[in-house]
C-alpha positions in Angstrom: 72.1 104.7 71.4 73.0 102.3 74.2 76.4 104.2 74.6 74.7 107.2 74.8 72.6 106.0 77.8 75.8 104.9 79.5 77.5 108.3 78.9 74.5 110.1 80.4 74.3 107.5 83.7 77.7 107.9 84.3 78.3 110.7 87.6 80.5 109.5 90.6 78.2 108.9 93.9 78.1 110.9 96.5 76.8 109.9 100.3 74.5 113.1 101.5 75.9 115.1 103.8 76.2 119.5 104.3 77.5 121.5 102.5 80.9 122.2 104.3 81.3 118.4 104.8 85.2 116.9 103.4 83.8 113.5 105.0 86.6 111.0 103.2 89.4 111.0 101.2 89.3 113.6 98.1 85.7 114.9 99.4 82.3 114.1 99.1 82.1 112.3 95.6 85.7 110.7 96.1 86.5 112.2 92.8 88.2 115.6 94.7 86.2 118.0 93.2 84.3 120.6 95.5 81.4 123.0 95.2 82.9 125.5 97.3 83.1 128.8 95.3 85.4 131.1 97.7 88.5 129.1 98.7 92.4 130.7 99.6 94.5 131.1 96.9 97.8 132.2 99.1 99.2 131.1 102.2 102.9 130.6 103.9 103.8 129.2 107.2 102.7 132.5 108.8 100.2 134.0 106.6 96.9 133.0 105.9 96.8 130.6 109.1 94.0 130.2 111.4 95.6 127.9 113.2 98.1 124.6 113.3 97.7 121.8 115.7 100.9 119.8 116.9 100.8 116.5 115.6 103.0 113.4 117.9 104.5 111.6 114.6 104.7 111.7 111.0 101.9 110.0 108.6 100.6 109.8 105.3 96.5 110.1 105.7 94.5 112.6 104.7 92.0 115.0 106.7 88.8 114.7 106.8 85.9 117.6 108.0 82.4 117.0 109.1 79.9 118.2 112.1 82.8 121.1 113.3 85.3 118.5 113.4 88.5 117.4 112.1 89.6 114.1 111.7 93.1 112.4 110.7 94.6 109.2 111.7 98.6 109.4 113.2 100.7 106.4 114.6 102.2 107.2 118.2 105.6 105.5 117.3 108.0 104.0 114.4 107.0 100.4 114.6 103.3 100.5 114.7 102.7 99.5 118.3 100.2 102.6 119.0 97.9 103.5 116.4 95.3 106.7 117.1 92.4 108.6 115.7 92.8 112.2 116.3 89.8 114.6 116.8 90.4 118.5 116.3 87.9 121.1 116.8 87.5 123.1 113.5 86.9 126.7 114.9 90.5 126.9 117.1 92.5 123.2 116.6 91.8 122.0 119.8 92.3 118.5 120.5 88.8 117.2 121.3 90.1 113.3 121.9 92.3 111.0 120.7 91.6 107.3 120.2 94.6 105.2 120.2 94.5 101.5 119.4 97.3 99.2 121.4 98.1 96.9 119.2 101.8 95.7 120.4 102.6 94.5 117.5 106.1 95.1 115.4 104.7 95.3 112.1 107.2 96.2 108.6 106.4 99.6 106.5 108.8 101.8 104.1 110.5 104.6 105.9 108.6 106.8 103.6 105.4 105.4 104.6 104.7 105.4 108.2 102.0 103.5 110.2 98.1 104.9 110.1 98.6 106.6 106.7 95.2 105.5 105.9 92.4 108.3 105.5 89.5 108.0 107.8 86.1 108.4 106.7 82.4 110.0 108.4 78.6 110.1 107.6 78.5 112.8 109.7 77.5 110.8 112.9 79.9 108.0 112.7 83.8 108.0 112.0 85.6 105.2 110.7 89.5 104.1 110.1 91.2 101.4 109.3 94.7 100.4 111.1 95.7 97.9 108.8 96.5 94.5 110.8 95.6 96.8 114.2 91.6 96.3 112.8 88.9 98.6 111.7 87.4 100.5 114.0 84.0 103.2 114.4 83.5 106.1 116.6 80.7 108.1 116.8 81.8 111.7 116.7 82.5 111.8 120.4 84.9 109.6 120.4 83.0 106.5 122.0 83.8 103.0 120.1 80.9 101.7 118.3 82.6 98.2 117.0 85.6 97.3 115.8 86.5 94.3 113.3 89.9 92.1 113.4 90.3 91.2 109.5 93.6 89.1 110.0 96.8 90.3 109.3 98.3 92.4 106.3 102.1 92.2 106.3 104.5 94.0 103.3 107.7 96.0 103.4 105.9 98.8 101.8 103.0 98.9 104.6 99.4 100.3 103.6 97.7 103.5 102.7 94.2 102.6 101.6 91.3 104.3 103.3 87.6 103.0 103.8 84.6 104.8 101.8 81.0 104.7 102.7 77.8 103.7 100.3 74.7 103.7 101.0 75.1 102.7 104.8 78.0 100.2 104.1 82.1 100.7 104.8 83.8 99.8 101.7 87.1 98.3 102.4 89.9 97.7 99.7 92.2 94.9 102.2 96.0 94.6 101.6 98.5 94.4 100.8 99.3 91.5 102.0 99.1 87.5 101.2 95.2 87.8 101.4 93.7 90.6 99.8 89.9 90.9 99.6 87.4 94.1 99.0 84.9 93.8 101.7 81.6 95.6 102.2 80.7 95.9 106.4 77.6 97.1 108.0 78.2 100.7 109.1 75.7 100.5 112.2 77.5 97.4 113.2 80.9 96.3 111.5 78.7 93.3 110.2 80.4 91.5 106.9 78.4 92.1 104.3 80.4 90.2 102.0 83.9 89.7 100.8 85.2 88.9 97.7 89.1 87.8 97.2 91.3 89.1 94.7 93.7 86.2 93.4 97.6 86.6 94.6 100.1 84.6 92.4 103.0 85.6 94.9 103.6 85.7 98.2 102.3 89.5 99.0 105.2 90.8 98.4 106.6 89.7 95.2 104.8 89.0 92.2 104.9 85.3 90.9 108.0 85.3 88.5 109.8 87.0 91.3 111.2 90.0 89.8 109.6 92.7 91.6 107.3 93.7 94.5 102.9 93.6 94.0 100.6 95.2 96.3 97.5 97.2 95.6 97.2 100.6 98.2 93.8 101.5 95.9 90.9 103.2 97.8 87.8 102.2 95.8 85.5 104.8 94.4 81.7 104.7 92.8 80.5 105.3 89.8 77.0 104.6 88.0 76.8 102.8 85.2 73.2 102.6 83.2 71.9 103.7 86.7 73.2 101.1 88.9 76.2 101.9 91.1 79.6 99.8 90.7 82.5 100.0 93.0 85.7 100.5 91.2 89.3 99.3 92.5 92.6 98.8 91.0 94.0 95.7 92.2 98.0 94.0 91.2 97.6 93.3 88.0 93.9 94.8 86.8 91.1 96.5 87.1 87.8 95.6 88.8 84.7 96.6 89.1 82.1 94.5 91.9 78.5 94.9 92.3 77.8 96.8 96.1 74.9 95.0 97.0 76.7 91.5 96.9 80.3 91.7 95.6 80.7 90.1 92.9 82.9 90.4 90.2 80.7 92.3 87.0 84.4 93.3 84.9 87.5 93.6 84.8 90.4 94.9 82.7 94.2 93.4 82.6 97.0 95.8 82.6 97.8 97.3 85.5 101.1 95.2 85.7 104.2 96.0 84.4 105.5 94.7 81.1 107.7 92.0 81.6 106.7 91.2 85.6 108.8 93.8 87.1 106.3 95.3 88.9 102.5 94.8 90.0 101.6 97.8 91.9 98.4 99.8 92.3 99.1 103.1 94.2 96.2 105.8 93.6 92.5 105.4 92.7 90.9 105.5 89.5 89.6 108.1 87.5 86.3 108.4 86.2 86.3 110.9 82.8 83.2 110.3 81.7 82.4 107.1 80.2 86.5 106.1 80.9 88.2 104.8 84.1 91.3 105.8 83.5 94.3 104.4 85.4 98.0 104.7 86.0 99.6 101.9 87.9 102.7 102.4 90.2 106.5 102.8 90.1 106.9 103.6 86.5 103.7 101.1 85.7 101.8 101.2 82.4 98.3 104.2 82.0 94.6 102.7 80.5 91.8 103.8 79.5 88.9 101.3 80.2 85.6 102.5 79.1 82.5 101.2 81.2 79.5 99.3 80.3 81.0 95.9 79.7 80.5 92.5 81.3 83.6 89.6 82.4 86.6 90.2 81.0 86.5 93.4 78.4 90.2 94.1 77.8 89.7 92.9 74.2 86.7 94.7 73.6 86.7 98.2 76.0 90.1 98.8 77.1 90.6 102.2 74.7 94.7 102.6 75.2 97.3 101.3 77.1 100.9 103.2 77.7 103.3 100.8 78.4 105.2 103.2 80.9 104.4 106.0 83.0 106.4 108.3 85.3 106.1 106.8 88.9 102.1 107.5 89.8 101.2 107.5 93.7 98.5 110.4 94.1 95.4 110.3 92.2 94.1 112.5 89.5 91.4 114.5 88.6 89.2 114.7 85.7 87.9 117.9 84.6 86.1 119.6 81.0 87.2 116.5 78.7 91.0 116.2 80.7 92.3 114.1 83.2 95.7 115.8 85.3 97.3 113.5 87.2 100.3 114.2 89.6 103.3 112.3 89.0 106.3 111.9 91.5 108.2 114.9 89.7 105.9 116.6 87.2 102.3 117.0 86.5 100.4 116.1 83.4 97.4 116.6 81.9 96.0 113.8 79.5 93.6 113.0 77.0 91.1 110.0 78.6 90.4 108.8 74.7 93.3 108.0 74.0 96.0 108.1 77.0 97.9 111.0 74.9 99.8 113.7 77.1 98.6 117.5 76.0 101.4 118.8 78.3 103.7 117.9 81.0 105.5 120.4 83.5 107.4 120.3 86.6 105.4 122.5 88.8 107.5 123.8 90.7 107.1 122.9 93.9 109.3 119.3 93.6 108.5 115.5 94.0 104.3 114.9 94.2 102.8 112.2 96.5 99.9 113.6 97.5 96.7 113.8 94.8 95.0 116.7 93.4 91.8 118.5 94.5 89.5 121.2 92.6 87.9 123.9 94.2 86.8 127.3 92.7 87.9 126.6 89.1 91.6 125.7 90.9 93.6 122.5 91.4 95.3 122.5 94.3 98.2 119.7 94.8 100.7 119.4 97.8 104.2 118.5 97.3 106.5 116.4 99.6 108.5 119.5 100.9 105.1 120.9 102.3 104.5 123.1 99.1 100.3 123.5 97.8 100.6 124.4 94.1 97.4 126.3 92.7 96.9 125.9 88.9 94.4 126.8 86.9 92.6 123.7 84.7 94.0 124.0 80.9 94.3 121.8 78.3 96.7 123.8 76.2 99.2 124.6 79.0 100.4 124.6 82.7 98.9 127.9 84.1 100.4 128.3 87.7 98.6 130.6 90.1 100.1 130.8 93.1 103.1 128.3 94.6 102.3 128.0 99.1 105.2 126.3 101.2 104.6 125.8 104.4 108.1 124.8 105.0 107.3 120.9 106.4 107.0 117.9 104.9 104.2 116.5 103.4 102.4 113.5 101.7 99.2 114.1 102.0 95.9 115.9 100.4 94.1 119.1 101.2 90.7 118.9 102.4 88.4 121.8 101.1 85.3 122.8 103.4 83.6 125.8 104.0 86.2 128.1 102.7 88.9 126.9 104.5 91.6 124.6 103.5 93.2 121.4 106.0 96.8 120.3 105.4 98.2 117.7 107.1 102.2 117.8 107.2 104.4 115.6 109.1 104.4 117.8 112.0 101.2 119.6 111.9 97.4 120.0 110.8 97.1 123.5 109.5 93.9 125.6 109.0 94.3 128.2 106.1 91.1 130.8 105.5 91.8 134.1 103.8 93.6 135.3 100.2 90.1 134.3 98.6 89.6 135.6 95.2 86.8 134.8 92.4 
């Protein structure tokens, strides 16, 4: 009976906002599922576009949509220096302003991961983004700073990608990588801490503590409720966590996020909530587990379902849909059983190598390769059912955002619009 209660409290939280709101990364739940009913199926670089919007450098984050805007964070050079909040008007692509953050500072990142690749986030009156060691910063939707927060500096060869979420009137920051890593919760009025709760580094923020390979954790946090209270959700180095909002602290966790034999300790994409589960894949070739929720301190013994000792390299997230969880892998999608971490099918795609994570609309997954190329698929457990196969012939590592029957790509060269090519 108790499990039964847990099952039927479990529904990811979403902040209120209209109906044609994306306002953070992978949409209004954070679980990249979206109402809309009517959404484009097929598009190419010149078909199907309302319009594109020059972009001044390449980047990682993700759009975001709210009040007839459109929001994405871009870096103005290589090394960091110049950091910026980009504002687009949703009807034509107009540039409505453009916040840009001086920071002057040389700071390292991978070539394939370029400064402000972190996703900003809205409550439909306020914006927020995070520029790593540059601070966080909030806008109101005019572009005026509201505050801004220096949280120390976050230094790794690999740089960062996690974005901020909002709950109930609080910024929800996973911090790192870095030699300090913390999940902190700031007020959204003012950038107040709320509280801050460190996650335990063995190496130096960059190598794990026997030496033989990198750690880090890129994780932007989601919620879930659990017997009707919420918990926030992150995958850290070597685990996963779970912390109460309201004050931080630590109510689980679950080892094995870390490689086998301390090659790796890496935390790329977010988890994924199928039902009662979390399940989780941890990067560069890390292991896949199933945790299910409802437990107290440490419940690896007692609710950790499965664990796959290796997976293919996992850096976009998943999403859970009618008893299956499909994740994208670097070269190939899967679709998996959340019971017991068993693959029902794997395929290629199509479309190449897979950074960015997958989104639902309309009864459709939609996920966008690294050569600029949005595979649609159709949701099946038996098989990979490809609907339509979109290049846009640029780069990409980003994810769609789905509002109002549009679609918002973010390549490394522009921010497209795509409307039309609907179909039921």
């Amino acid at each position: 009976m108790k499990r039964i209660m847990i099952v039927a409290a479990l529904v990811c939280v979403a902040r209120p906002s209209s109906a044609d709101d994306w306002p953070s990364w992978r949409g209004p739940a954070g679980n990249g599922v979206s109402d809309e009913k009517s959404v484009p199926v097929t598009w190419g670089a010149e078909e199907n576009v309302r319009w594109k919007a020059p972009l001044p450098h390449r980047g990682n984050g993700s759009p975001v949509v709210s009040g007839g805007r459109v929001f994405v964070s871009c870096p103005e050079d290589d090394e960091g220096k110049r950091r910026s909040l980009y504002c687009f008007d949703r009807k034509d692509g107009k540039t409505l302003w453009v916040q840009t953050v001086d920071f002057g500072k040389r700071t390292p990142t991978h070539g394939t991961n370029p400064h402000s690749s972190s996703t900003p986030v809205t409550d439909g009156k306020r914006v927020v983004v995070f520029h790593d060691a540059a601070g966080l910063f909030c806008y109101d939707l005019d572009g005026k700073e509201l505050w801004k927060r220096d949280l120390g500096e976050f230094r790794h060869p690999w740089g960062y990608g996690n974005s901020p979420i909002l709950h109930d009137d609080r910024v929800i920051l996973n911090s790192g990588p870095g030699k300090r890593v913390f999940v902190a919760s700031f007020d959204l009025a003012t950038g107040k801490t709320l509280w801050e709760t460190e996650e335990p580094v063995k190496g130096d923020g960059d190598t794990n503590s026997n030496g033989k390979g990198y750690m880090g954790s890129w994780c932007t946090p989601i919620v879930v409720k659990v017997a009707g209270k919420d918990q926030i959700v992150c995958a850290q180095p070597t685990r996963l966590v779970g912390y109460n909002p309201a004050d931080g602290k630590i109510l689980w966790w679950a080892e094995g996020v870390q490689h086998d034999g301390g090659a790796h300790d890496l935390a790329y994409s977010s988890p994924i909530l199928a039902g009662d589960t979390i399940v989780y894949v941890g990067g560069f070739g890390g292991p896949g587990i199933g945790v299910r929720l409802g437990g107290r301190g440490d419940v690896t013994p007692s609710l950790r379902l499965w664990r796959n000792a290796k997976e293919p390299q996992s850096i976009g997230t998943g999403v859970y849909l009618d008893g299956c969880v499909y994740v994208p892998f670097e070269g190939s999608i899967q679709c998996l059983d959340p019971r017991s971490g068993k693959t029902l099918w794997q395929d290629r795609g199509g479309a190449g190598s897979y950074w960015g994570s997958i989104v639902v609309a309309a009864g459709r997954c939609y996920l966008t390769s690294r050569n600029g190329t949005t595979v649609v698929f159709r949701p099946n457990p038996r098989k990979f059912e490809l609907l339509a196969s979109n290049a846009l012939g640029e780069d990409s590592n980003s994810t769609p955002a789905i509002s109002n029957g549009e679609i918002f790509i973010r390549t490394f060269k522009n921010l497209y619009c795509i409307r039309g090519a609907q179909k039921p």
